[in-house]
DSSP file (Angstrom, degrees, kcal/mol; ACC not computed):
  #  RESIDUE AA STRUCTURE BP1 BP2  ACC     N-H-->O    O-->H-N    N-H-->O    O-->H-N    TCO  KAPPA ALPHA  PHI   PSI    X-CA   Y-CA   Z-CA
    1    1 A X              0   0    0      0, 0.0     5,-0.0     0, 0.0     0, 0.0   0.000 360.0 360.0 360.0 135.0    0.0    0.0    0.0
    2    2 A X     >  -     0   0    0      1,-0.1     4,-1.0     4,-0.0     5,-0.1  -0.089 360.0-108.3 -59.7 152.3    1.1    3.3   -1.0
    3    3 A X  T  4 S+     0   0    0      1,-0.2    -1,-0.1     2,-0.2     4,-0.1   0.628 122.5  49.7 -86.1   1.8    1.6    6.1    1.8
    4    4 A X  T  4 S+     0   0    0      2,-0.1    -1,-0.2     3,-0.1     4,-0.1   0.370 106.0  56.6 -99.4  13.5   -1.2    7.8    0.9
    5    5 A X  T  4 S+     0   0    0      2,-0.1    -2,-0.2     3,-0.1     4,-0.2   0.452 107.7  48.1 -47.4 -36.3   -3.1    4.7    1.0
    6    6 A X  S  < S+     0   0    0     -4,-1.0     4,-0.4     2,-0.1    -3,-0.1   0.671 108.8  52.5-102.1  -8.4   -2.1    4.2    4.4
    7    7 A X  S  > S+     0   0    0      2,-0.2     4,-1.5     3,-0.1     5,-0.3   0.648 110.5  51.4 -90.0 -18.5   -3.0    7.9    5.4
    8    8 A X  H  > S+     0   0    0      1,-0.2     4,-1.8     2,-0.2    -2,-0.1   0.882 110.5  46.8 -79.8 -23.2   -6.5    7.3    3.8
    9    9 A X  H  4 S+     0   0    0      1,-0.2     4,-0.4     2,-0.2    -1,-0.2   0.852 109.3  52.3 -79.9 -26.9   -7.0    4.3    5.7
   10   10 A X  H  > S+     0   0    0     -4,-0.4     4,-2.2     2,-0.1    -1,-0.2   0.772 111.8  46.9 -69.9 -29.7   -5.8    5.9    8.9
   11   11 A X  H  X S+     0   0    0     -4,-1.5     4,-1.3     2,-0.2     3,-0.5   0.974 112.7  51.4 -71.6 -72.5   -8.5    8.9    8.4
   12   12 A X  H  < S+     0   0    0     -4,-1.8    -1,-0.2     1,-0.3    -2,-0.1   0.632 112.7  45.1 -50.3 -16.9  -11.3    6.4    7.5
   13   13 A X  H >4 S+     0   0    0     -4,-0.4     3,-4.4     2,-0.2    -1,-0.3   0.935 113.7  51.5 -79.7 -48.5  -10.4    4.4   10.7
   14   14 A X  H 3< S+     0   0    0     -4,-2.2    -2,-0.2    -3,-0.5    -1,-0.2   0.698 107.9  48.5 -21.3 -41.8  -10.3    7.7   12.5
   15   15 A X  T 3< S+     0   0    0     -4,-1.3    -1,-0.3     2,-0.1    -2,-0.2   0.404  83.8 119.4-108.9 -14.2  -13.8    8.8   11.2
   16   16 A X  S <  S-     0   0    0     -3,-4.4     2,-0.2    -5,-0.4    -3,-0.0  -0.349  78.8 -93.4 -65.6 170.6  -15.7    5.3   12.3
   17   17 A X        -     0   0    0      1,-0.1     3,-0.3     3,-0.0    -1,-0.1  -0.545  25.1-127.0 -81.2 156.7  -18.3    5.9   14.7
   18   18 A X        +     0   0    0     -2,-0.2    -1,-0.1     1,-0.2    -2,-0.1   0.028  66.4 130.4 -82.8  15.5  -17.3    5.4   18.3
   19   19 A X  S    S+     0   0    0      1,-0.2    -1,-0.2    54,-0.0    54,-0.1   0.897  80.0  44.7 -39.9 -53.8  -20.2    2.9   19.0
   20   20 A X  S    S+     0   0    0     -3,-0.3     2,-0.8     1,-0.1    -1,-0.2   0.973 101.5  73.1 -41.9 -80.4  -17.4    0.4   20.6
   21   21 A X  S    S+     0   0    0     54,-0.1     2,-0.3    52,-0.1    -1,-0.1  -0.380  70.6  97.2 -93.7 100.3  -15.6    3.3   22.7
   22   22 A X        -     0   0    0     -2,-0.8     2,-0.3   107,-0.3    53,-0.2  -0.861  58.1-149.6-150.6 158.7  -17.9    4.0   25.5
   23   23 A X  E     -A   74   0A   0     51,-1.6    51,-1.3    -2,-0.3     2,-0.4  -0.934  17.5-116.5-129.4 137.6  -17.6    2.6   28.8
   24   24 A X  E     -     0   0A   0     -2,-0.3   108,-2.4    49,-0.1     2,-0.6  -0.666  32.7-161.9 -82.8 152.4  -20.6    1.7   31.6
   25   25 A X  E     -Ab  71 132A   0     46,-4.1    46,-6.1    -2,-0.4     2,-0.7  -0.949   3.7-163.9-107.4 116.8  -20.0    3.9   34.5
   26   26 A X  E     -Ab  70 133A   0    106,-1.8   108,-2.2    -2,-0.6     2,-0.5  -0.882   5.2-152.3-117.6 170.9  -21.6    2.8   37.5
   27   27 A X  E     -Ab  69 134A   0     -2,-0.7    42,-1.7    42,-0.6     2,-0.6  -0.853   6.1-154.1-125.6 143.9  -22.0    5.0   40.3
   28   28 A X  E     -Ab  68 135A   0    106,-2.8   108,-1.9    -2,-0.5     2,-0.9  -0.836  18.5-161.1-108.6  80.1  -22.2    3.7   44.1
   29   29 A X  E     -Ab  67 136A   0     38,-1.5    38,-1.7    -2,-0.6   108,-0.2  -0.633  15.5-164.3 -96.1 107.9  -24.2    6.5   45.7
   30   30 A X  E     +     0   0A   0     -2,-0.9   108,-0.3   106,-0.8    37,-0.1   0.426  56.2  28.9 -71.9-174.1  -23.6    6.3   49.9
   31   31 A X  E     +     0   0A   0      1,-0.1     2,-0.4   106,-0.1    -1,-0.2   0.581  64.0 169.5  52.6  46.3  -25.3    7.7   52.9
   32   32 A X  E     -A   65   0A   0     33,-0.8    33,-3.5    31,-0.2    -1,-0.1  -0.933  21.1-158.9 -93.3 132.4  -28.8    7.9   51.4
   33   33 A X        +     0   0    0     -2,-0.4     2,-0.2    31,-0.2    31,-0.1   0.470  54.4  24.3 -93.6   3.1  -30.5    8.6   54.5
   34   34 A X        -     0   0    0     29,-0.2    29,-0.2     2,-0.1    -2,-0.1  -0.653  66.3-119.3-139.8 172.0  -34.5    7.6   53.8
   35   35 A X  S    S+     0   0    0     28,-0.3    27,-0.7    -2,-0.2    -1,-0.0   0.561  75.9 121.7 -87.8 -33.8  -36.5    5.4   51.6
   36   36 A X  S    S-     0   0    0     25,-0.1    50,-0.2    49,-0.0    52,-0.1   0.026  76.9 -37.6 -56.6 129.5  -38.3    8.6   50.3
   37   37 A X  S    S-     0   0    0     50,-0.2    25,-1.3    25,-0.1    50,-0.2  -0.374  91.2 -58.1  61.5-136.4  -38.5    9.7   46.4
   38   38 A X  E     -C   86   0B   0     48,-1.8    48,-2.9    23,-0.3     2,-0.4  -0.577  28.0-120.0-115.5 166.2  -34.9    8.9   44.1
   39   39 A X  E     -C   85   0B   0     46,-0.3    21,-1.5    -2,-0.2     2,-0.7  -0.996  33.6-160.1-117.5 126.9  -31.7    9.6   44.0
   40   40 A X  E     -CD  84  59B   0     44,-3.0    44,-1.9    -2,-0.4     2,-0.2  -0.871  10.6-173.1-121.3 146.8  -31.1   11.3   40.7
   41   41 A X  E     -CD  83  58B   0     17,-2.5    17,-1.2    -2,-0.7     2,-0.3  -0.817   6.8-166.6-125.5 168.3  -27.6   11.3   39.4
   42   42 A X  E     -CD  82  57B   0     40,-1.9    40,-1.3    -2,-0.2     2,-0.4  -0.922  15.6-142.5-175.6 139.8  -26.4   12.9   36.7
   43   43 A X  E     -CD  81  56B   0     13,-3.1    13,-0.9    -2,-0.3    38,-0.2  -0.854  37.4-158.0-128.0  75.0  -23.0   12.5   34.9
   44   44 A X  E     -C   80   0B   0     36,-1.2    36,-1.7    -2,-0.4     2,-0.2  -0.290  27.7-151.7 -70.7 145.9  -21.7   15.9   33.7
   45   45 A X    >>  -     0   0    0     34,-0.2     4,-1.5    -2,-0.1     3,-1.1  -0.509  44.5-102.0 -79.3 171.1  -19.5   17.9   31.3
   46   46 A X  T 34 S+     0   0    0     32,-0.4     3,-0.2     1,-0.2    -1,-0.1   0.993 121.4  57.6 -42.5 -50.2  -18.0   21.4   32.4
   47   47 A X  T 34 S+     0   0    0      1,-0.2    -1,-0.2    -3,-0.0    -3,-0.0   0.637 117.0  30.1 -69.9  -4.3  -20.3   23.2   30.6
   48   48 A X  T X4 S+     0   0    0     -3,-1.1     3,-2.0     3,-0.1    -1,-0.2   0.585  74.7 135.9 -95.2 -12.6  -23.4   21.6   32.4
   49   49 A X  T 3< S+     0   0    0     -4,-1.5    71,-0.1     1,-0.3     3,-0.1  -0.309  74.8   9.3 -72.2 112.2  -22.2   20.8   35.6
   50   50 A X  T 3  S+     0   0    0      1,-0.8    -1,-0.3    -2,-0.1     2,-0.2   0.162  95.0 116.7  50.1  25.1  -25.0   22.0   38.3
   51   51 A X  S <  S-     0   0    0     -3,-2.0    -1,-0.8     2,-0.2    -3,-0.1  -0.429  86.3-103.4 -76.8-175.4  -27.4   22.7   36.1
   52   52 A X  S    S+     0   0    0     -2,-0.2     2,-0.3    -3,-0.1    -1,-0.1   0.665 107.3  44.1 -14.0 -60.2  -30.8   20.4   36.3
   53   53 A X        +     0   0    0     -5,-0.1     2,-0.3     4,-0.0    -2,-0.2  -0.836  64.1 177.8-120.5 120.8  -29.7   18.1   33.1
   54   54 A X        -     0   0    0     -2,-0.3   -10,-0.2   -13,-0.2   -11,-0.1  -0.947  47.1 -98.8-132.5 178.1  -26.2   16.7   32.5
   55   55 A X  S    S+     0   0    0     -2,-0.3     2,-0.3   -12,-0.1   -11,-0.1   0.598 114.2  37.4 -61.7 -26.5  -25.3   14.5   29.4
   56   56 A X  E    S+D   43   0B   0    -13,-0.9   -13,-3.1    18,-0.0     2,-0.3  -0.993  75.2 158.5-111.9 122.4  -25.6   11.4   31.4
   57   57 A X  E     +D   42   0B   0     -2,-0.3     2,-0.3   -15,-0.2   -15,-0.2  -0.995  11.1 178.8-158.1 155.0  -28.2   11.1   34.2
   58   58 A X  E     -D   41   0B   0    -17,-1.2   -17,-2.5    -2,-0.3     2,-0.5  -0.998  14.0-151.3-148.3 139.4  -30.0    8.1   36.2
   59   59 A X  E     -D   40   0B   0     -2,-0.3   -19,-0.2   -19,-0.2     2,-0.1  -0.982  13.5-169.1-139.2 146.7  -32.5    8.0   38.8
   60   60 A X        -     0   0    0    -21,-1.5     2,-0.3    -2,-0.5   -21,-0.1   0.048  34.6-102.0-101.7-151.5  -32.7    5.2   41.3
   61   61 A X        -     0   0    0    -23,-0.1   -23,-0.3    -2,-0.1     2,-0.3  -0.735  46.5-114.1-110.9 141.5  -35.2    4.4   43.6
   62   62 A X        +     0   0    0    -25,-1.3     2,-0.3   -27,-0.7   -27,-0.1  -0.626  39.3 163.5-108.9 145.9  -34.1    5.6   47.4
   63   63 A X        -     0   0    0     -2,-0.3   -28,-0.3   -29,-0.2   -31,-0.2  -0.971  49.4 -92.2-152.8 155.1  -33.6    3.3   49.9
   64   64 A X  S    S+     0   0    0     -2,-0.3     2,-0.9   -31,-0.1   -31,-0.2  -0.428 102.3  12.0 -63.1 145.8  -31.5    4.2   53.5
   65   65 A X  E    S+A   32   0A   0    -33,-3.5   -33,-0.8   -35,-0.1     2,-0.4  -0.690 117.4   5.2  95.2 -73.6  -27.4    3.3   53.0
   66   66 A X  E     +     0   0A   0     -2,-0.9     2,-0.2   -35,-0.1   -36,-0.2  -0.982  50.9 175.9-152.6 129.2  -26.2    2.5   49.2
   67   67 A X  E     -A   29   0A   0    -38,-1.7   -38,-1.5    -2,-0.4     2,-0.3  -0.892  12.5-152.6-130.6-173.4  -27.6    2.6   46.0
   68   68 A X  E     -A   28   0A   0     -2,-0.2   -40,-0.2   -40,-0.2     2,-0.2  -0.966   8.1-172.0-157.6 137.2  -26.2    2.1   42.8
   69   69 A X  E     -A   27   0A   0    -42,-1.7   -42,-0.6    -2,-0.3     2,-0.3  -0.323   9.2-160.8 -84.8 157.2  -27.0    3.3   39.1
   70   70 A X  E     -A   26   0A   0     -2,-0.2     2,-0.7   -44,-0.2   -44,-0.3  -0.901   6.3-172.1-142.2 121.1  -25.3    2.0   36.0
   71   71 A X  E     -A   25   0A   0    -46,-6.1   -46,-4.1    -2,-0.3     3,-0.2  -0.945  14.4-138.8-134.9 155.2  -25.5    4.0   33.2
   72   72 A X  E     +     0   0A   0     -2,-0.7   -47,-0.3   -48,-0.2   -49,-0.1   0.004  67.8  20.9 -90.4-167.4  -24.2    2.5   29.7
   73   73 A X  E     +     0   0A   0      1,-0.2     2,-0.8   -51,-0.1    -1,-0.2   0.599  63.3 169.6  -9.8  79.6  -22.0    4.2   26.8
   74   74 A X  E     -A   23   0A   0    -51,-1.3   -51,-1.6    -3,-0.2     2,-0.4  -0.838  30.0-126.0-100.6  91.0  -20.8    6.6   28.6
   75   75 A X        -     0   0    0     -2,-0.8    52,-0.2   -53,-0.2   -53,-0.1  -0.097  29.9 -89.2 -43.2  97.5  -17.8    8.4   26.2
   76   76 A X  S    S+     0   0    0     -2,-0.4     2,-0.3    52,-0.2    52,-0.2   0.385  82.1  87.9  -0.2 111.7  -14.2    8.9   27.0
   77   77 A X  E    S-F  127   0C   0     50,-1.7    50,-2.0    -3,-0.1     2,-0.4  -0.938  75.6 -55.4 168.2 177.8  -13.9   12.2   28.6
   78   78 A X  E     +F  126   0C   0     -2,-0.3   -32,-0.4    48,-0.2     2,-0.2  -0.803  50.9 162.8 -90.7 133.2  -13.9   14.5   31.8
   79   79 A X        -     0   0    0     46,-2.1     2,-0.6    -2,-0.4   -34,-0.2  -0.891  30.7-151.7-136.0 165.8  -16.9   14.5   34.1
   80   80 A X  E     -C   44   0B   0    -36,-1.7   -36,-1.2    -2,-0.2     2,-0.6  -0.925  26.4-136.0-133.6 121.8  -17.5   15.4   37.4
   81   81 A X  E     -C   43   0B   0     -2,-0.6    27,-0.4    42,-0.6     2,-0.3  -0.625  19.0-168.7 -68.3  99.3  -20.3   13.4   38.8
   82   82 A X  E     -C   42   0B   0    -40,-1.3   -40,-1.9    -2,-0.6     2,-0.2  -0.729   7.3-179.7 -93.6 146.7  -23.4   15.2   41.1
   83   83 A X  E     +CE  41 106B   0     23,-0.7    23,-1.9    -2,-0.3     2,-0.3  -0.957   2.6 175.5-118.5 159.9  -26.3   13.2   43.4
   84   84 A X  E     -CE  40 105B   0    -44,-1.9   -44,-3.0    -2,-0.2     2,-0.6  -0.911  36.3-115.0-138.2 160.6  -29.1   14.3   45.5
   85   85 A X  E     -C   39   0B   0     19,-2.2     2,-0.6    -2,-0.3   -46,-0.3  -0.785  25.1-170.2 -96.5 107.3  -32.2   12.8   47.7
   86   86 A X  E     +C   38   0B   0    -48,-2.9   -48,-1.8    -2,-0.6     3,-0.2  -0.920  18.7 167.3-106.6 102.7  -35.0   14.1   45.7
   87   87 A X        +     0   0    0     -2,-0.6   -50,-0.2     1,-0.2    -1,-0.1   0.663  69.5  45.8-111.6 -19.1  -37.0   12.9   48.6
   88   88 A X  S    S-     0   0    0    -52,-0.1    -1,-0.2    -3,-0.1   -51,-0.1   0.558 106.1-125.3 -91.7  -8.8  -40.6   14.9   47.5
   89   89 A X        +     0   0    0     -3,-0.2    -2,-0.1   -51,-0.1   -52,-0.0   0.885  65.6 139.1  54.1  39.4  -40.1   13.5   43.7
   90   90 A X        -     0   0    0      2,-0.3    -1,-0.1     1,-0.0     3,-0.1   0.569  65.9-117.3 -89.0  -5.3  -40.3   17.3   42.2
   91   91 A X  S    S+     0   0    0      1,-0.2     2,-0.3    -5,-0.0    -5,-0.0   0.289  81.8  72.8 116.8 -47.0  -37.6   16.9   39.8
   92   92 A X  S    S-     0   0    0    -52,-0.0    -2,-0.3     0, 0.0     2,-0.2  -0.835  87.1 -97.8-146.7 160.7  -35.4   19.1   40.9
   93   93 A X        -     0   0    0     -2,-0.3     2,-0.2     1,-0.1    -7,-0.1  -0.728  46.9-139.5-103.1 132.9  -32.8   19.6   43.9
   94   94 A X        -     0   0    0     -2,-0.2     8,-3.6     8,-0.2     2,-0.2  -0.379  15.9-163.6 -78.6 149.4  -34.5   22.2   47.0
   95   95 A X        -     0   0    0      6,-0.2     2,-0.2    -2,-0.2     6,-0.2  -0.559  12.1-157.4-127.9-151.0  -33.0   24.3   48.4
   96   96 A X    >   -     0   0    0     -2,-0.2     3,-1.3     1,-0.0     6,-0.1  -0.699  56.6 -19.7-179.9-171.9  -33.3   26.3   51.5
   97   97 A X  G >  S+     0   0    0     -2,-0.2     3,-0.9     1,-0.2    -1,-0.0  -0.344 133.5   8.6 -71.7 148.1  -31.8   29.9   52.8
   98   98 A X  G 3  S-     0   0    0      1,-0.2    -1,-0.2    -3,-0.1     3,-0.2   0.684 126.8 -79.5  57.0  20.2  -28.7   31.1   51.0
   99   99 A X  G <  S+     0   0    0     -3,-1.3     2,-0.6     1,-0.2    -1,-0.2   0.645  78.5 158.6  48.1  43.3  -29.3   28.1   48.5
  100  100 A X    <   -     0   0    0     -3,-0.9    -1,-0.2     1,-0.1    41,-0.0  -0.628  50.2-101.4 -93.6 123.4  -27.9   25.6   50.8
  101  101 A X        -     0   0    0     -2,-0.6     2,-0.4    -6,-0.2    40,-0.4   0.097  23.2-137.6 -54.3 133.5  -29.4   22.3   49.5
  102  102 A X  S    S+     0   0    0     -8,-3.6     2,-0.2    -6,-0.1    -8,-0.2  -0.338  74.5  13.9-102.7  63.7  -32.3   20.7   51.1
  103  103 A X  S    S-     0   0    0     -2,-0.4    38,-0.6    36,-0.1     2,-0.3  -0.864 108.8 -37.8 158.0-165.0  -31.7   17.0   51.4
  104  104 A X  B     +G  140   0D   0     -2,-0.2   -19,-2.2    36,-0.1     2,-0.3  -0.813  60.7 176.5-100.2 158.2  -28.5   14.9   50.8
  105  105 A X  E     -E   84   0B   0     34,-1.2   -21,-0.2    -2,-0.3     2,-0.2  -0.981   3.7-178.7-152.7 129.5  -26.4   15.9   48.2
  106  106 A X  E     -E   83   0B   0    -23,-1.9   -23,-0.7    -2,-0.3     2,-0.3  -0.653  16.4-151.3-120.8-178.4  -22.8   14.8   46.7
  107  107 A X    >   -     0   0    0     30,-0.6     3,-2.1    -2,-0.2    30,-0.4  -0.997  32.0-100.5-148.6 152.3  -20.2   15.1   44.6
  108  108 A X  T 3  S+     0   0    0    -27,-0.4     3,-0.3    -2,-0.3    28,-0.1  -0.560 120.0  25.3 -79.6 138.6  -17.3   12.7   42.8
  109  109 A X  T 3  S-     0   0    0     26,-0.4    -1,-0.3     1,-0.2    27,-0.1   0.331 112.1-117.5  96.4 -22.3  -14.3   13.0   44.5
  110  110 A X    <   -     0   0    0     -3,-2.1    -1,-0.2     1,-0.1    -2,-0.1   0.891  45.5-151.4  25.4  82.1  -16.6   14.1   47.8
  111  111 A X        -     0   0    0     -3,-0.3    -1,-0.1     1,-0.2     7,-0.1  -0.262  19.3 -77.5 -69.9 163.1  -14.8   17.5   47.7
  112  112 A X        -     0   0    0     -2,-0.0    -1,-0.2     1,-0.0     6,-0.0  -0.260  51.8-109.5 -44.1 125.4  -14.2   19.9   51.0
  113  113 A X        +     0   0    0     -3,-0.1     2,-0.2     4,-0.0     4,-0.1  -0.434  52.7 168.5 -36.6 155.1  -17.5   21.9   52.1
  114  114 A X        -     0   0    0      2,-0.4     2,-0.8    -3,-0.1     4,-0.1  -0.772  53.5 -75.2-161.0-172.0  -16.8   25.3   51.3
  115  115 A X  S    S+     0   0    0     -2,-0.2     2,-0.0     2,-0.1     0, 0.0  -0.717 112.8   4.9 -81.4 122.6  -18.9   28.7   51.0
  116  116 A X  S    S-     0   0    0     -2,-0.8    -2,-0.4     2,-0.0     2,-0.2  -0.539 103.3 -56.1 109.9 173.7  -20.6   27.5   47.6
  117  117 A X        -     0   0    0     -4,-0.1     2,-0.1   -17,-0.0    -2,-0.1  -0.775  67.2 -84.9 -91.3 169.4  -20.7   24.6   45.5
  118  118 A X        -     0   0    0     -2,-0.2    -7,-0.0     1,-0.1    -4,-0.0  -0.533  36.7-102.5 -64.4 149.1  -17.6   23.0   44.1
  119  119 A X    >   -     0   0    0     -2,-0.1     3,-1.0     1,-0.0     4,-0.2   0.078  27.0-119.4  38.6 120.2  -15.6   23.6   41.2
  120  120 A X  G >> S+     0   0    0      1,-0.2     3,-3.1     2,-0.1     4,-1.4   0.982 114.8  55.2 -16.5 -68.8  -15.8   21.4   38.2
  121  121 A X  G 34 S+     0   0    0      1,-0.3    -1,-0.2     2,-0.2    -3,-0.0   0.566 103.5  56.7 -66.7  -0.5  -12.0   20.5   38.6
  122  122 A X  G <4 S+     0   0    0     -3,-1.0    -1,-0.3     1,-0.1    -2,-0.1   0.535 117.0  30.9-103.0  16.6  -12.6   19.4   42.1
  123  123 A X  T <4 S+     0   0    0     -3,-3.1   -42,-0.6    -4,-0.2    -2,-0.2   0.313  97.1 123.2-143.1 -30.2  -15.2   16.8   41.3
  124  124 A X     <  +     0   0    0     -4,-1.4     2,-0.2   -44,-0.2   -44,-0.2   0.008  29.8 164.2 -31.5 145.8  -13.5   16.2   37.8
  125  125 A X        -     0   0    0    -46,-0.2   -46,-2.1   -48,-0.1     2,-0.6  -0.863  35.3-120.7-156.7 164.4  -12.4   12.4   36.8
  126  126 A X  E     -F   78   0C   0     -2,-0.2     2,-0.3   -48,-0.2   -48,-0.2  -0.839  22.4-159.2-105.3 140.8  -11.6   11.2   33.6
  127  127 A X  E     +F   77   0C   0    -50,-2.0   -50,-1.7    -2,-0.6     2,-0.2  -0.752  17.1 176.8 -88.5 130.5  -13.6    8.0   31.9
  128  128 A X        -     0   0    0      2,-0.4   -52,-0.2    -2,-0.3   -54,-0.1  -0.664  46.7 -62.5-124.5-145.3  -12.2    6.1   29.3
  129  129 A X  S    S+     0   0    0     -2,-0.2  -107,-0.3   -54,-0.1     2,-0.3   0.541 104.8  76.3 -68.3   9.6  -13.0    3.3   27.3
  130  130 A X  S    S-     0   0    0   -107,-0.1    -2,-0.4  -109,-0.1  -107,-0.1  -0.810  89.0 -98.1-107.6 146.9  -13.1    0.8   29.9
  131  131 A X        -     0   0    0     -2,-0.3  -106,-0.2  -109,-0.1     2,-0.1  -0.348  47.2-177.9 -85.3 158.4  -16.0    0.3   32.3
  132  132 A X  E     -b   25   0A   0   -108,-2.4  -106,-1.8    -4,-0.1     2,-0.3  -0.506  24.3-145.6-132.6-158.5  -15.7    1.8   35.7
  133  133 A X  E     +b   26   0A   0   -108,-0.2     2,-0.4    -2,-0.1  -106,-0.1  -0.900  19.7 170.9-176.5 118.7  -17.2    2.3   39.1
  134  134 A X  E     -b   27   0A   0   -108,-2.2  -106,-2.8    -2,-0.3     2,-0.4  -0.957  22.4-128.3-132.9 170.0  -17.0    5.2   41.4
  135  135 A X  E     -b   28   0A   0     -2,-0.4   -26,-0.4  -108,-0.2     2,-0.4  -0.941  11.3-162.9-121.2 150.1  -18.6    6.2   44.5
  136  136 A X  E     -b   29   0A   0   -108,-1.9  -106,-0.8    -2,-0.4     2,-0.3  -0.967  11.7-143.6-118.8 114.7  -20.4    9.2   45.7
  137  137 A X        -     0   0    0    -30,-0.4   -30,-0.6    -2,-0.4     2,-0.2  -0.717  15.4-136.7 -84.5 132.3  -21.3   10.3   49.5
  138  138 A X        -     0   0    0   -108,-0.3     2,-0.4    -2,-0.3   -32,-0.2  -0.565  19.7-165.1 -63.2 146.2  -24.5   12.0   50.3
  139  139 A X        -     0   0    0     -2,-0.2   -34,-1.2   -36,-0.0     2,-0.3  -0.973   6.3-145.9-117.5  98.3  -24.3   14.9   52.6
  140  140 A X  B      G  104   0D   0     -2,-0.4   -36,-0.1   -36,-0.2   -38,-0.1  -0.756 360.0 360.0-121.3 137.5  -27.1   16.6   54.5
  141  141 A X              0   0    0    -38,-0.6   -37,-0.1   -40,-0.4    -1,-0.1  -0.287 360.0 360.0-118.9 360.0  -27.2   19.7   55.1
């Protein structure tokens, strides 16, 4: 094969779809303190990360101590994993004064409390093509 034979064949491999490289992630979420509503999880990039919707998201069923999600084709990249107790089944994470979360809530990595929530890059880890398994602690507040 010619060498630009072997650079077209390298593009074309390049260019298949990535159906193969994704990896399932499951996620081990701790310290759920109730039975009540889900635990909704939700498997972010930077640019969603603590919004409502991230590119990957799962909701379990609550039960007190650990539950655990698996969510499939999950693509090579950095994500920073959030969970919460959505313990009334609205949807959406409460909050309370000064927007301090109302229920448990975590983070991958279970970063320091702080004034705020964390930082992508403290919550960050990177997936690749292989499947993995982290775990997340709930926190109450």
């Amino acid at each position: 094969m010619t060498r630009a034979g072997h650079l077209v064949a390298a593009l074309a491999i390049a260019l298949l779809p990535t159906a193969g490289r994704a990896a399932t992630l499951s996620v081990s979420v701790q310290g759920v303190r109730s039975g009540l509503g889900h635990v909704r999880i939700g498997v972010c990039e930077r640019a969603e990360f603590l919004h409502e919707r991230c590119v990957y998201n799962a909701i379990v069923s609550a039960r007190p101590g650990t539950v655990v999600a698996t969510i499939p084709d999950v693509r090579p990249g950095v994500y920073a994993v959030a969970a919460y107790q959505d313990e009334t089944d609205l949807g959406h994470l409460r909050r309370g004064l000064f927007g301090i979360p109302r229920g448990g809530m975590g983070f991958s990595r279970d970063p320091k409390p702080g004034f705020g929530p964390p930082s992508f890059g403290s919550c960050a880890l990177r997936v690749g093509m292989a499947d993995a398994a982290i775990a997340v602690t709930l926190h109450y507040y």
